[in-house]
N, C-alpha and C positions, 0 to 999 in steps of 0.2 A: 043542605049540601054539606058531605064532608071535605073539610078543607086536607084533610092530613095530607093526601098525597100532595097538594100544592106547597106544602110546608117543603116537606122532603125534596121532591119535583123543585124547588126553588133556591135549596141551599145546594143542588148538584148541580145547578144552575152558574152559582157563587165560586163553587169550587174550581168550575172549570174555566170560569174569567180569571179568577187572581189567586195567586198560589202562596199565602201566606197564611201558614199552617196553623199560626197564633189565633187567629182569627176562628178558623174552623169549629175549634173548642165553644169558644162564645156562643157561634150561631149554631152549633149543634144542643148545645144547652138550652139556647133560647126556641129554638124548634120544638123540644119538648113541651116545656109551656106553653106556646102554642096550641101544640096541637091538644095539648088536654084542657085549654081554659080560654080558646078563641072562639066564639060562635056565629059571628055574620059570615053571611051568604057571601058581601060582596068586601072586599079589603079596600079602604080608602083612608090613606099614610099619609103625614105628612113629617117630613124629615129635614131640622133645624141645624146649620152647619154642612153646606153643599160636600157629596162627594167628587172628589174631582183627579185624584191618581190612585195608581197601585200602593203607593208606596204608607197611605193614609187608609188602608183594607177596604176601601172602594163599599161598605155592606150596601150602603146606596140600592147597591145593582140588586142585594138579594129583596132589599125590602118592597123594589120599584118592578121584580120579575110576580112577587106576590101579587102586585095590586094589579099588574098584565094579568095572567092568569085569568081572575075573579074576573075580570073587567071591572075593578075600581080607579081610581083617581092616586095617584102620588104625585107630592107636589114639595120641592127643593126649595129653602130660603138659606142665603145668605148675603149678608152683608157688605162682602167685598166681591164687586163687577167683574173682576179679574177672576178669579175662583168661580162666581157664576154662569164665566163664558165656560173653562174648560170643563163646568160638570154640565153645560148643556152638550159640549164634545162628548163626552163619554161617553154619556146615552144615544146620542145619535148615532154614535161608531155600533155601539151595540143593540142597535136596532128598537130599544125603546122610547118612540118620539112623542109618544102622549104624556109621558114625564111632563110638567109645567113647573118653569124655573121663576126665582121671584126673588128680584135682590130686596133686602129690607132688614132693619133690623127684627131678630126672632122673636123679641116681646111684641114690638111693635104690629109684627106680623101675623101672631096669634092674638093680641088683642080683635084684630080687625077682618076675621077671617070668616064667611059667614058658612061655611059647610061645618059640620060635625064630624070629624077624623073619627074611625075606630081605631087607629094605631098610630101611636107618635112615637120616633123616633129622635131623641134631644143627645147633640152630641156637638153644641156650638160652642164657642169659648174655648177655645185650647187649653187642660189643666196642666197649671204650673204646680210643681208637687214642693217648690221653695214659695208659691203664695197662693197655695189653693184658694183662698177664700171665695174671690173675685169672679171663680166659676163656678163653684158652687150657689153663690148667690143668684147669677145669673138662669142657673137650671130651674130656681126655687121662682123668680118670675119670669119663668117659661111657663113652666108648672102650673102659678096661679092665674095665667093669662086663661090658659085651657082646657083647664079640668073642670067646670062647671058645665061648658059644653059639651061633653063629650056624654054620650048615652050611655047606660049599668051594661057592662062588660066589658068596654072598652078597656084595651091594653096602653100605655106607656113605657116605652124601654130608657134608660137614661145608661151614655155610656161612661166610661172611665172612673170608674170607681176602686179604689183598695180598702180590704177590710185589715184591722189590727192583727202585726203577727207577719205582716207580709214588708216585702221590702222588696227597693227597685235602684238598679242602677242611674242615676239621671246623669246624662248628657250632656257636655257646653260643648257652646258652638270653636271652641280651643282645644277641642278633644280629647279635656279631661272629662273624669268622672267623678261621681259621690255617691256612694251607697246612703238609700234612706231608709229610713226605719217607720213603720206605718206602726205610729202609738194610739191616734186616737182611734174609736173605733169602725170611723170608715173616715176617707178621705176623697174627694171626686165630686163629679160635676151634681151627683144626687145626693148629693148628705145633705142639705138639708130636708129635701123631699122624704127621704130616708127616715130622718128622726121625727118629723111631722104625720107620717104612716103608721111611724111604731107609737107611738100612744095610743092609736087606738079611735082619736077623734076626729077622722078626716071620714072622706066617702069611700076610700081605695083601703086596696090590702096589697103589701108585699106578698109576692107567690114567686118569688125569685129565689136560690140559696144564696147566702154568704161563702162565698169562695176563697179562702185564704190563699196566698201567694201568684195568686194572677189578677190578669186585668179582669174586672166583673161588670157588665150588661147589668143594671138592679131592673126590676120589673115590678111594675103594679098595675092592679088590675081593678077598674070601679065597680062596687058592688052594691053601691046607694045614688039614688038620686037628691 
């Protein structure tokens, strides 16, 4: 089966739930790799870090309208009850009820998980861009929770990443601001996953670009068992 059109079919899908334009960029990028480097039949997601409003770009919905389509499985973990009641709201409101919600922690949860994902979506741990580290570590045993199961092609998306060169206004909850400056060469929830791919001695290949000056989706893709 070709998936393309479900690709496409899925982020016009995205588009017309939630309208934040920032986002569109990501999943229009990430739709090309897709559709050049996806190959099962059926799409079965699982997505760490519930979605649960507009205001947080909801992709939830695009990855959860893929695995509708195919007739696969999407399955939502997080941590805090609260956030997993409203992101079971959201899918209900929008009519995806096979979604299956599961509070837990996301290591904990891909430890223990006994189906095979083709497509992980890691995007739990909120990054603090005054102490990334804490998420980025956190991505890295997400990472080694589930890559050994997962079968040769299988995709991983990880979100929140900046590469060197870029900078971002960051936010206090006082309404000030602070310009920061992204020196090392990436910074986000997959740098470590990141730097463990580029050498060359893992089972996965980056097939993502480095995106300077926005938010960047990294993607890898398993090529060994």
């Amino acid at each position: 089966m070709n998936n393309n059109n479900i690709f496409i079919e899925s982020l016009n899908y995205y588009k017309d739930k939630v309208k934040i334009n920032s986002r569109y960029e990501q999943l229009e990028e990430l739709v090309k790799i897709l559709t050049e480097h996806f190959k099962f039949f059926k799409i079965n997601c699982v997505e760490t870090g519930a979605s649960q409003n507009f205001d947080d770009g909801c992709v939830g919905l695009f990855f959860a309208e893929l695995c509708n389509k195919s007739s696969g499985y999407f399955y939502s973990v997080d941590n805090n009850p609260h956030i997993v009641d409203k992101s079971k709201k959201l899918y209900e409101d929008h009519n995806l009820n096979f979604v299956k919600h599961y509070t837990d922690n996301s290591v904990n949860f891909l430890q223990n998980i006994n189906d095979a994902p083709n497509l992980i979506h890691l995007d739990s741990w909120d990054l603090d861009l005054k102490n990334p580290f804490p998420s980025a570590l956190h991505g890295w045993r997400e990472f080694i929770s589930i890559e050994n199961k997962m079968s040769v092609g299988s995709i991983i998306v990880i979100d929140d990443n900046f590469f060197k060169g870029s900078w971002v206004m960051w936010d206090y909850s006082d309404n000030s601001s602070e310009r920061i400056n992204i020196n090392y060469p990436i910074i986000g929830k997959g740098s470590m996953v990141y730097h463990f791919v580029e050498t060359g001695e893992s089972n996965w290949v980056k097939i993502s670009t480095d995106i300077i000056g926005i938010n960047n989706k990294i993607v890898f893709k398993k090529i060994k068992q």
